[in-house]
N, C-alpha and C positions, 0 to 999 in steps of 0.2 A: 566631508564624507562623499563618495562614489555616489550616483544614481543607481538604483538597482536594472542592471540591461538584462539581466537572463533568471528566470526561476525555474529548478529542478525542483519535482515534483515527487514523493511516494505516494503512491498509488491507493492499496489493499487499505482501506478504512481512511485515507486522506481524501482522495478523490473518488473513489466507488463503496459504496453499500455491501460491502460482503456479506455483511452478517446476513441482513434483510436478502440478497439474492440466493444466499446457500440455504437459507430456511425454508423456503418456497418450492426449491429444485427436490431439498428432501420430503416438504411436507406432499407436494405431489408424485412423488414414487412410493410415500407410502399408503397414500389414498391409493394409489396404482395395483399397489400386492397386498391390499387388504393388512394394514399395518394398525396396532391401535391407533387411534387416533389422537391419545391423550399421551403418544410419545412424546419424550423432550426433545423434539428436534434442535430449537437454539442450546440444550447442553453438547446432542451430536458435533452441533457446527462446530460449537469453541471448542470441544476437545481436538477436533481435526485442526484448526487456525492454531494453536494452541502446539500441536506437535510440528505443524510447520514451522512455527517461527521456533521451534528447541532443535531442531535438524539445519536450518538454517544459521543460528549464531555455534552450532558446533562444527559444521562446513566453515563459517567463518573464520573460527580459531584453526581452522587447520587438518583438523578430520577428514579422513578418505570420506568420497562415495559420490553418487551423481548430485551436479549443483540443478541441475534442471528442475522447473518447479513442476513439471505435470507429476515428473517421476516422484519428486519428493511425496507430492498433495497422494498421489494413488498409491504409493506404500505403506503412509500413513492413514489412508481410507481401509486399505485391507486388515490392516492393523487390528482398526477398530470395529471393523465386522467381525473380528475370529476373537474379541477380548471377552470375556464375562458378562458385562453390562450390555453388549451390545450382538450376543452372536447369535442371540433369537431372528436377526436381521436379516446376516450375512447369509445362509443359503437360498433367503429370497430372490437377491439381488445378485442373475450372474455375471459375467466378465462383461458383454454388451454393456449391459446398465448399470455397472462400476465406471467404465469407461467414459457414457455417454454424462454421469452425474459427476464424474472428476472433470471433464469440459465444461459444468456449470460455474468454472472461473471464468472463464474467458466470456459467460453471458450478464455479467454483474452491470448494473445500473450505477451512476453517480449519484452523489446527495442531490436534497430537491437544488441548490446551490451550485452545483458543478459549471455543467455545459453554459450556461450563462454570464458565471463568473469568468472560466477560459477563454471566453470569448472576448470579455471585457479585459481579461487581461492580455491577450494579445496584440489589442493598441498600445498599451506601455512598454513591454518586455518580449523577450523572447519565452517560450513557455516549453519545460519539455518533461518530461520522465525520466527520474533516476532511482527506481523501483529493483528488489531483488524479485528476480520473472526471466524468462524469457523475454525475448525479440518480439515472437510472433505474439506470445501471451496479449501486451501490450496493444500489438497490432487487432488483433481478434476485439479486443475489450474500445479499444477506440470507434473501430467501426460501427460496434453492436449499441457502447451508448451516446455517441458523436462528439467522442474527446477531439479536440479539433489542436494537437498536439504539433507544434512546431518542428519538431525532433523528440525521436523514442530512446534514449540511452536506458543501458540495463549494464549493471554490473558482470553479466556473461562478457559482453562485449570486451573486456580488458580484463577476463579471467580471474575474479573474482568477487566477493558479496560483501555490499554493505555490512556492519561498519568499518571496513576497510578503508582508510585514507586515499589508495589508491583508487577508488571506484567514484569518487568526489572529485578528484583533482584529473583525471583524465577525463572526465566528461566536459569539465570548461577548458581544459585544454581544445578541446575541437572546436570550441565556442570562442576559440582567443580572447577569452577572458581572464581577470583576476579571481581569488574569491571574493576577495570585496566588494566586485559588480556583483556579484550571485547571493540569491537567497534559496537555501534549501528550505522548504515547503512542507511542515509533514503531522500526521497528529500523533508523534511519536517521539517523546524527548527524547531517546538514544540517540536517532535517526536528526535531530537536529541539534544535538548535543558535540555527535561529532562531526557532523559539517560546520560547528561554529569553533572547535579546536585550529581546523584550519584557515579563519582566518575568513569563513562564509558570512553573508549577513542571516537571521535564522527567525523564521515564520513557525510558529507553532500554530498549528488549527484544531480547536475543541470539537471533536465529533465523541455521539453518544457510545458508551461502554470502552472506546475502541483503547485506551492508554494504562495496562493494568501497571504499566511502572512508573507512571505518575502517580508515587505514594501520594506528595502532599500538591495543593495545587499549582499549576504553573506560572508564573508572575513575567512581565515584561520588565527589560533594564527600566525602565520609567518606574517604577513599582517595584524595585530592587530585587530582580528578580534575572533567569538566565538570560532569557531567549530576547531578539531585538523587540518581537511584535505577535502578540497573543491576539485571534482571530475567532469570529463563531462562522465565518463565512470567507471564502473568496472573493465577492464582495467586496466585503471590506479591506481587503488585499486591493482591490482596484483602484480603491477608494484613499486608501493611502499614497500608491503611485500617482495618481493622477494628482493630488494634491503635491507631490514632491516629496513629501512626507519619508526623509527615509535616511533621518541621522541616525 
């Protein structure tokens, strides 16, 4: 078996804290407009994460409309301010502060694990992003929490969104790789379900809440199980490279 030279990375709850950063951005706008305070801000977030990622695999399959995620997340935001449960909200919060609180993607922190692990990982492999987002998305989110990103690939880039096979295979295409040198990276079985169709090596990483389609738990082939290597850390990602570790 190959050595693993390149790992493509999902982002949104792989690599960054959404949950924990979108809670924050809400629970201080509602301290801001005088909001109860005993809102359920974490049910807000997942409903909004929640309708992105239902807009995103119907883009997927084939559905018109914008693949862009800002546009996605803030149509989705408006959504949820003019619904039932939530429009006690929406005339608090005008276009400005829709706007500036839809940019609270782009200000998300990485787990305690991240920046440290990327770093570690980038004496072994090549380390990059292959995230449905934007270009700049990714760019903004690097700088703000010091993803130290080798190359930013985004399924925009070759006109399409994960889990498209196309959006796997053109990104180690620029990498003049195989998939068998590449490990997609991600705490989301779909997302490493079908980069191991093709033929990837495939990293699952257990972060808290983030895998509602992980009915039962995820087991490594060692463990008769999908994925090559079940992880609680990056880390431990390093930790396997560096050892060779990577039948």
């Amino acid at each position: 078996m190959q050595p693993i030279k390149a790992l493509l990375f999902d982002v949104f709850g792989t690599v960054v804290d959404w949950r924990s950063g979108i809670v924050a951005e809400l629970e201080a706008l509602g301290e801001k407009h005088g909001i109860d305070p005993g809102t359920d801000w974490v049910q807000f977030a997942q409903e909004w994460r929640n309708g992105y990622m239902q807009n995103i695999r119907r883009l997927a399959a084939g559905a018109s409309g914008s693949q862009n995620a800002d546009t996605i997340l803030k149509e989705i935001l408006d959504e949820l301010l003019k619904s039932q449960k939530w429009s006690h909200i929406g005339p608090l919060w005008d276009e400005p502060t829709r706007q500036h609180l839809n940019l609270g993607w782009h200000r998300l922190n990485g787990w305690p694990d991240t920046v440290e692990g990327l770093h570690a990982l980038k004496k072994h492999a090549i380390i990059a992003t292959l995230a449905n987002g934007s270009v700049r998305l990714f760019i903004d989110l690097a700088k703000h929490a010091g993803l130290p990103w080798d190359m930013i690939f985004s399924p925009e880039l070759f006109d399409c969104l994960k889990p498209d096979p196309k959006a796997y295979l053109d990104a180690i295409h620029h990498l003049s790789l195989q998939p068998e040198s590449c490990a997609m990276v991600a705490a989301h079985i779909y997302d490493v379900r079908a980069a191991g169709s093709l033929g990837f090596r495939t990293i699952y990483v257990r972060r808290p809440n983030e895998d509602a389609e992980a009915v039962t738990e995820v087991k490594s082939k060692a463990e008769g199980g999908e994925v090559d290597y079940v992880v609680d850390s990056f880390a431990e990602i390093a930790e396997i490279l560096a050892a060779g570790n990577v039948k």
